[in-house]
N, C-alpha and C positions, 0 to 999 in steps of 0.2 A: 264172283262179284269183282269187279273191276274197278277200281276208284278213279282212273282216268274216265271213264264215260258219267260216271256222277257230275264230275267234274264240269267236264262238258257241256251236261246237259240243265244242270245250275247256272250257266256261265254265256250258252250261247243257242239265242232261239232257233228256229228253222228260217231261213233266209242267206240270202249271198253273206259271203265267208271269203275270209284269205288266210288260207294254211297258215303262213308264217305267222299272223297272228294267232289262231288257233296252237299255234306250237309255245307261242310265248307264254298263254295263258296256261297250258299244259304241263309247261318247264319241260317240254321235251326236244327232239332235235326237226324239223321240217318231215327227213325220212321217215324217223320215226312215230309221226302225227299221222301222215301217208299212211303208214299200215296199219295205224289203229285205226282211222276209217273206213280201210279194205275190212281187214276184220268187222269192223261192227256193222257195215252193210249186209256182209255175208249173214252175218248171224240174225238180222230181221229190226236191229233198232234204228235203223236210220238209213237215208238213202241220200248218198253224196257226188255230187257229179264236178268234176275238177274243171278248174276252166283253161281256157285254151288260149295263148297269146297275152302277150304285156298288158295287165292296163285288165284282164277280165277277171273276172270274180267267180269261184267258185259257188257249187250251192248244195245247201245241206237241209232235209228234210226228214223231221222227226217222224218214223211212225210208230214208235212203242212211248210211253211213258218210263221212263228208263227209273224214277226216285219211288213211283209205286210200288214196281214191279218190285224194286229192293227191298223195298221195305219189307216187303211180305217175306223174302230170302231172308231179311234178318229178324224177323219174327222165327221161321222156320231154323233158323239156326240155333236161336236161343235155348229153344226146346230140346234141338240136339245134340249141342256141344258145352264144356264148361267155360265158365262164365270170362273166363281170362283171354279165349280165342276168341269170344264175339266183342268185349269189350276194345274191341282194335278197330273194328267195323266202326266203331264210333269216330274216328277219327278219321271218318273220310268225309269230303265236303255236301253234307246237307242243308237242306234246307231249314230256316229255323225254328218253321213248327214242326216239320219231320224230325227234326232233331232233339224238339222236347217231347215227342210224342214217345222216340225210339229210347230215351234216357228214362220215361216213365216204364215202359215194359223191360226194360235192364233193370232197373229197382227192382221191379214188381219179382226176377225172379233170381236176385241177389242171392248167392248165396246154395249150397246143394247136402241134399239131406244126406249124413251117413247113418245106417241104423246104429243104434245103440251107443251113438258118440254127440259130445255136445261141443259142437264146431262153433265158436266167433268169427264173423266174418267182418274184417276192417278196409275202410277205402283207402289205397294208398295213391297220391295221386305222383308219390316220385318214387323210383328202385330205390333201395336204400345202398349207401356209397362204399359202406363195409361194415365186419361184422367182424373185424380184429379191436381188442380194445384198447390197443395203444392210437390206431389209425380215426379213431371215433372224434372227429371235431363238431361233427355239428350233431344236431339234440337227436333228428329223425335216426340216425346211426345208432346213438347212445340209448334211444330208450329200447333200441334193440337187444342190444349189450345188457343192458340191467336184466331180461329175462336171460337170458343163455350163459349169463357167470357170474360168480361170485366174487364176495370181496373177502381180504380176514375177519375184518369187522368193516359196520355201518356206523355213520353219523348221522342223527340224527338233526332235526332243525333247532333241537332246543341244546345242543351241544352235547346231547347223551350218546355214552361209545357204548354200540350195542354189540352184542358177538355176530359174526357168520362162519368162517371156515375156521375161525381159532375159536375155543373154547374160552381161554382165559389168557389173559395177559400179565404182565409189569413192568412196568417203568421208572426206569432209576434217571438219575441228571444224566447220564450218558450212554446207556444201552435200553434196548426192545427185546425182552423175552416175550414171544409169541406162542402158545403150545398149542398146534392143530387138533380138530378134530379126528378120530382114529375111522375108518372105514368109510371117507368118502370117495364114492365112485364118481370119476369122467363119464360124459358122456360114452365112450367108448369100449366102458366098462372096467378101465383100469381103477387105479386107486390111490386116493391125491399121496404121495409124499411131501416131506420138507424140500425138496430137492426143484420138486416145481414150485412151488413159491420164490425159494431162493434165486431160481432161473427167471422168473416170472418180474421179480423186484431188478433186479439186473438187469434186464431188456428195460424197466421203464427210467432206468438212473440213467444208462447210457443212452437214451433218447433223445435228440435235442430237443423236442419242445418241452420233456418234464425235467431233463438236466438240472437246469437253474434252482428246480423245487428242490430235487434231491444231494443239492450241492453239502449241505450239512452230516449225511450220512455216509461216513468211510467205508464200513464194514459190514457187508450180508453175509453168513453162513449159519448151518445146520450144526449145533455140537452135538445133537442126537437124534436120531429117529422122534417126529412129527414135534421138532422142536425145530424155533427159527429167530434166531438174533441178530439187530440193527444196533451196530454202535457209531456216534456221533460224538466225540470228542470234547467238543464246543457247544454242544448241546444242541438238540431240537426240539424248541415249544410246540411245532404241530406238526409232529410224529405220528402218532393216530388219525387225525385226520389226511394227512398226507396218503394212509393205506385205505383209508375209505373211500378215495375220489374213483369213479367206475372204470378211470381208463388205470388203476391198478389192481384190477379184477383177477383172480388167476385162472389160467389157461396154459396148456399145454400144444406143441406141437406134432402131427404125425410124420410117418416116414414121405406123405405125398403132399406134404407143408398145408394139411390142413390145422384150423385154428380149434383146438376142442375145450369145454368149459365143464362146468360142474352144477349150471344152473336149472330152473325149475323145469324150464323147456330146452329142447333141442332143436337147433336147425334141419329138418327135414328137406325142405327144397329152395331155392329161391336162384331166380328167372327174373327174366325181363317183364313177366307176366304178373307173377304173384312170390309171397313168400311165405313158405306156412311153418310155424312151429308146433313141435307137439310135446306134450307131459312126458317128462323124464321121471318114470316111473321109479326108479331107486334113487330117485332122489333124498340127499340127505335131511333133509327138513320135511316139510308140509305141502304132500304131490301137490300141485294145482286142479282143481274140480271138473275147472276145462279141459276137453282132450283135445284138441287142437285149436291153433289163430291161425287164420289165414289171412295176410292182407292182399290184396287183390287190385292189381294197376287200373285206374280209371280213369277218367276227364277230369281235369281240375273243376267243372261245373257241379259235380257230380258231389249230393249233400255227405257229409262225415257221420253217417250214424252208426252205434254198433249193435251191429244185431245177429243174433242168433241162425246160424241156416238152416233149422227146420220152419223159421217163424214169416209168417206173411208179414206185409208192407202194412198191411193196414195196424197193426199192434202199437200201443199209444207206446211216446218217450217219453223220456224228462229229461233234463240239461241239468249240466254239472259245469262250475266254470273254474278253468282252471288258468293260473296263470301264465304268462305268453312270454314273461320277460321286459325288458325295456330299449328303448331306444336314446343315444346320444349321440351328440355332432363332437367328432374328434377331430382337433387341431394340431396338424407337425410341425409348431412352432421350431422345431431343429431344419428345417427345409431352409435353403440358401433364398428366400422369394419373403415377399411382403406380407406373406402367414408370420415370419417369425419377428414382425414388430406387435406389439401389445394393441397399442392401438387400434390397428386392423383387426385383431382376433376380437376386442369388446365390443367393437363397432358392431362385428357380425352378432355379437355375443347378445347384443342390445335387441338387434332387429329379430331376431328367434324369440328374446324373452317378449317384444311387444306383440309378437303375430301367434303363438305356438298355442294360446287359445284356441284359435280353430282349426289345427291339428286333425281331431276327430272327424273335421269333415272328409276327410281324404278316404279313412277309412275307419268305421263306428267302431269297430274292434279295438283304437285306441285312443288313450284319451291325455291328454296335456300333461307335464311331468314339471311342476314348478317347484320339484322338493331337490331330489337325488335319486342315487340308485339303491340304496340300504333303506327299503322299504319298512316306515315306521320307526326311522331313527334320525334320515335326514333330515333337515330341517327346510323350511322354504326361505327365498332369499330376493333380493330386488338389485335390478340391476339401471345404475344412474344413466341421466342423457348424455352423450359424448356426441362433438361433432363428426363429420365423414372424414375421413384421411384420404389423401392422394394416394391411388399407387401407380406405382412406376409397367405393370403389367395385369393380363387379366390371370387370378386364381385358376385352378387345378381343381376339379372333383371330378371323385371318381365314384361310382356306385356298383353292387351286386343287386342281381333281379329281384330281389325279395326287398329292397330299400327304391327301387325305381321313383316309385309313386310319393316319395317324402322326399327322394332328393330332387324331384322336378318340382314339387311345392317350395322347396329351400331356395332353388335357381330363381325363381318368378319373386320371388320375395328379394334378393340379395338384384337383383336386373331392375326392378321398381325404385330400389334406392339410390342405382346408379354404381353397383359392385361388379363389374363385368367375371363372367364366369363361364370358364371351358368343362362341358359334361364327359365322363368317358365311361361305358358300361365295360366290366371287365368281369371272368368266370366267378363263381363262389370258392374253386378249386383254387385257380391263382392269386385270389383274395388273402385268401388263406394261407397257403402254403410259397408264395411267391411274391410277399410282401408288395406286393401292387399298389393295395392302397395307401403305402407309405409311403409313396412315389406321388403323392398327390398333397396339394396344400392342406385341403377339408376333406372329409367321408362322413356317413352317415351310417353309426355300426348296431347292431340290434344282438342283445346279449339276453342267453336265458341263465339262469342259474341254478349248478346239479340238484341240491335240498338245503342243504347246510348255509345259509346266507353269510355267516361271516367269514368261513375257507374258502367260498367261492368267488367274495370280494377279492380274496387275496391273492387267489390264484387268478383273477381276472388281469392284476395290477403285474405279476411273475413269470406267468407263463410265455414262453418265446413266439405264438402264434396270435396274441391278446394283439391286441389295436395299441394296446399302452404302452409296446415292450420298446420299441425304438424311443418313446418316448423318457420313462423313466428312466433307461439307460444314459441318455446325453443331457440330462437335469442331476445336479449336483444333488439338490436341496430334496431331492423327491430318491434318490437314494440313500439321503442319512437319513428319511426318513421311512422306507423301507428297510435300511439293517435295524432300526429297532425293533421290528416282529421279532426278534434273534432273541430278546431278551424278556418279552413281554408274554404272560402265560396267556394260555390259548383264549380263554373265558373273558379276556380282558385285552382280546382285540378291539373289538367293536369305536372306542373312543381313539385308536391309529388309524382304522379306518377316516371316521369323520374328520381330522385334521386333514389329510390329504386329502381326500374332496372337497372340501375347503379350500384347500388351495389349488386343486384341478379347475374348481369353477370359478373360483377370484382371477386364476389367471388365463380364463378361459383356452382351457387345452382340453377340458372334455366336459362339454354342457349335457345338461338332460334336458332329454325331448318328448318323450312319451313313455308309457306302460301301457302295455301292452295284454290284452285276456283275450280269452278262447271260451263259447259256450258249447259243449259236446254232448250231442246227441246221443242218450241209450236207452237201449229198450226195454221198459217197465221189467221184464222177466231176468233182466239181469240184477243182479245181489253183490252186492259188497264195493259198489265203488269206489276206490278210494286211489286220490292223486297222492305219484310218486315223485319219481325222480325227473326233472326239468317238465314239471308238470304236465306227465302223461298217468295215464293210469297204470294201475297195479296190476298188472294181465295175472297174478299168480293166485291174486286171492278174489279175481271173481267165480259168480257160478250162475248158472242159470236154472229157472226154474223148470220143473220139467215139462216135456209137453205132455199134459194129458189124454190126448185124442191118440197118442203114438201108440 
């Protein structure tokens, strides 16, 4: 199958032609249009006669149907190949009912039975970017991360320290005795010691983006076998929670720099195509029921449901809705530009609060944010009439693809009032890691958060790759109120939080814009759903009913 004559033959009826357009439409080079002609004449789908002298027109005559004929190849493919080689076939240009036609029989046969194993099959519509867990910034990475390694302990959302690779703990005003569990095996069969922890906590201090977190911690070492001690001098109120967060997971490296873990699954394969993990049978806890996930690359049209691979299409679901995170407009009032007058930021700060009602139209999955981001403790707030201020030039926004569609609803809003504004789309990668959008007046940033709502605030405000970090650094007043977490016990964050958002949103340097949810498709035969970390599900503790017919 050839996707250039798809192409083609979606694009250009039978009648006079001129190559060079045919080549632009093709994105190929003249020659090379030339021989895919020759070719496709040769072979029966069409019949092309070149024209002769300045000024004449070639001519092309269809005699095969070239979108039926495929279809049927990709009917016939489906049946013979797995599911990750034909799902590529999709990505060649059809037509738009052949293309709902050909997305229902890829549904239809989702998925491949193994005997005697109970496969999930999940749509992924991106590769996932890595599966080291210090390198994990965005959620699709990380809920990967939560199945393939462990932490020493978990935090729970109600502030409960639960155990995982330590058994028991103690905490004095200036040291972390940690005492590991005894026998548990790597993926690779080895056997955790204190030694990969120690190495494990080492790689995330000397990190820069968790540096800053673990600036209060002097001293990591082993004083015995599966024993591991953090001492802090000065003290650290979120110590515990610091070894909960996933990107300080423990993991070990091999001799051929791969990354190995201790979690419920292991990484079996992952391609461009698909990623599949399977049950880490010695695992030290509670195997998982499932024997394998497979996520498997699709069309982003393509519905998110998870289902079983022995099970037909037709098998009823039900939705689980989990939370998506939230959206806010951050301002670098530190930028040398007419962001860093007040006036202009409330001004902006004003036209969001009067329009950000209809929000939801853009997209139903989110809906207006007129509280904060500390869900069920912000409070909501009203923002006064101010007049328009002069500026001396037009603002800077920048946006990543996932915020596209809100920051051009933000532009059409801020252009009505008469706030002139330059768009620039920039990668998620150098968003990220390349401070880009700090190079901009305004952005538009969308935050999930790992479980624990009040370390996740904190480390939202801490962390070196956060939206807020150039910011809180060149604000006096927002770092003495920041070294007070230093002092304040963990349980009795919650009211440090609120004062600084408080003054995030008085001084307009970081509005809320929306919350964001997700309804997720699964199928009746699955048992135990239950949302985890950055609200994806718990892959370890479901299970599927079985097939009875099998």
């Amino acid at each position: 199958m050839d996707h250039y004559l798809l192409a083609l033959w979606n694009s250009t009826p039978s009648g006079e032609v001129k190559v060079k357009l045919l080549a632009e439409r093709l994105d190929l080079s003249t020659k090379q249009t030339r021989r895919k002609l020759n070719q496709w004449q040769d072979e029966g789908w069409l019949s092309f006669q070149s024209g002769k002298g300045r000024g004449i027109y070639s001519k092309l005559i269809w005699n095969r149907d070239v979108e039926s004929a495929y279809e049927q190849q990709f009917i016939a493919h489906l049946e013979r190949y797995s599911i990750e080689q034909v799902s590529k076939l999709l990505l060649y240009q059809w037509s738009t009912e052949t293309k709902q036609r050909l997305m229902t029989r890829f549904q239809s046969k989702f998925g491949f039975h193994q005997e005697g194993q109970d496969t999930l099959i999940i749509p992924r519509f991106y590769p996932f970017i890595t599966y080291h867990p210090l390198k994990a910034a965005d959620v699709h990475s990380a809920n990967l991360i939560a199945n393939l390694y462990n932490r020493v302990i978990a935090l729970k959302d109600d502030n409960t320290v639960i155990p995982e690779l330590a058994h028991s703990w103690e905490v004095e005003d200036h040291r972390l005795t940690l005492y590991l569990r005894k026998d548990v095996s790597f993926h690779d069969g080895s056997i955790l010691k204190a030694e990969d922890v120690v190495k494990t906590f080492m790689r995330m201090k000397q990190d820069k983006i968790y540096a800053e977190l673990w600036k209060p911690i002097t001293k990591i070492f082993s004083p015995a076998p599966l024993i591991v001690e953090l001492e802090f001098p000065y003290g650290c109120t979120y110590v515990l929670p610091l070894l909960s967060m996933i990107s300080a997971s423990i993991y070990k490296e091999s001799a051929n720099g791969l990354v190995i873990g201790t979690g419920s699954f292991y990484l079996e394969e992952d391609t461009d195509e698909r990623t599949v993990l399977h049950a880490f049978k010695h695992y030290y806890g509670e195997r998982p029921l499932l024997d394998t996930v497979e996520f498997i690359q699709v069309l982003r049209e393509f519905g998110n449901v998870y289902y079983g691979a022995h099970e037909s299409r037709e098998v009823g679901t039900f939705e689980v809705e989990s939370d998506s995170g939230f959206g806010v407009v951050v301002m670098n009032a530190f930028r040398q530009s007419d962001i860093a007058r007040k006036e202009v930021r409330d001004y902006i700060h004003m036209l969001i609060d009067k329009n950000r009602s209809q929000i939801s139209m853009i997209d139903s999955r989110i809906s207006a944010n007129t509280d904060g981001c500390l869900i069920g403790y912000s409070g909501s707030y009203t923002v006064p009439e101010i007049p328009k201020p002069i500026l001396s030039n037009p603002l800077k926004m920048k946006y990543v693809g996932y915020s596209k569609d809100t920051s051009f609803w933000l532009k059409n809003i801020l252009d009505e009032a008469g706030i002139p504004l330059e768009l620039e789309e920039v990668s998620f990668h150098d968003a990220l890691y390349h401070a880009h959008l700090q190079k901009a007046d305004l952005f538009i940033h969308g935050e999930i958060f790992e479980m624990n709502q009040s370390f996740s605030y904190f480390s939202f405000l801490k962390n070196t790759i956060s939206p807020l970090y150039k910011l809180t650094r060149s604000d006096q007043l927002l770092q003495k109120l920041l070294q007070n977490y230093d002092f304040i016990p963990f349980e009795n964050w919650m009211e440090q939080h609120l004062i600084i958002e408080d003054y995030l949103i008085k001084n307009s340097l970081c509005i809320p814009l929306y919350y964001s949810k997700r309804q997720i498709p699964f199928s009746i035969n699955l048992m135990n759903v239950k949302i985890k970390h950055f609200g994806y599900v718990d892959l370890s503790k479901l299970w599927m009913k079985p097939n009875r017919e099998a």
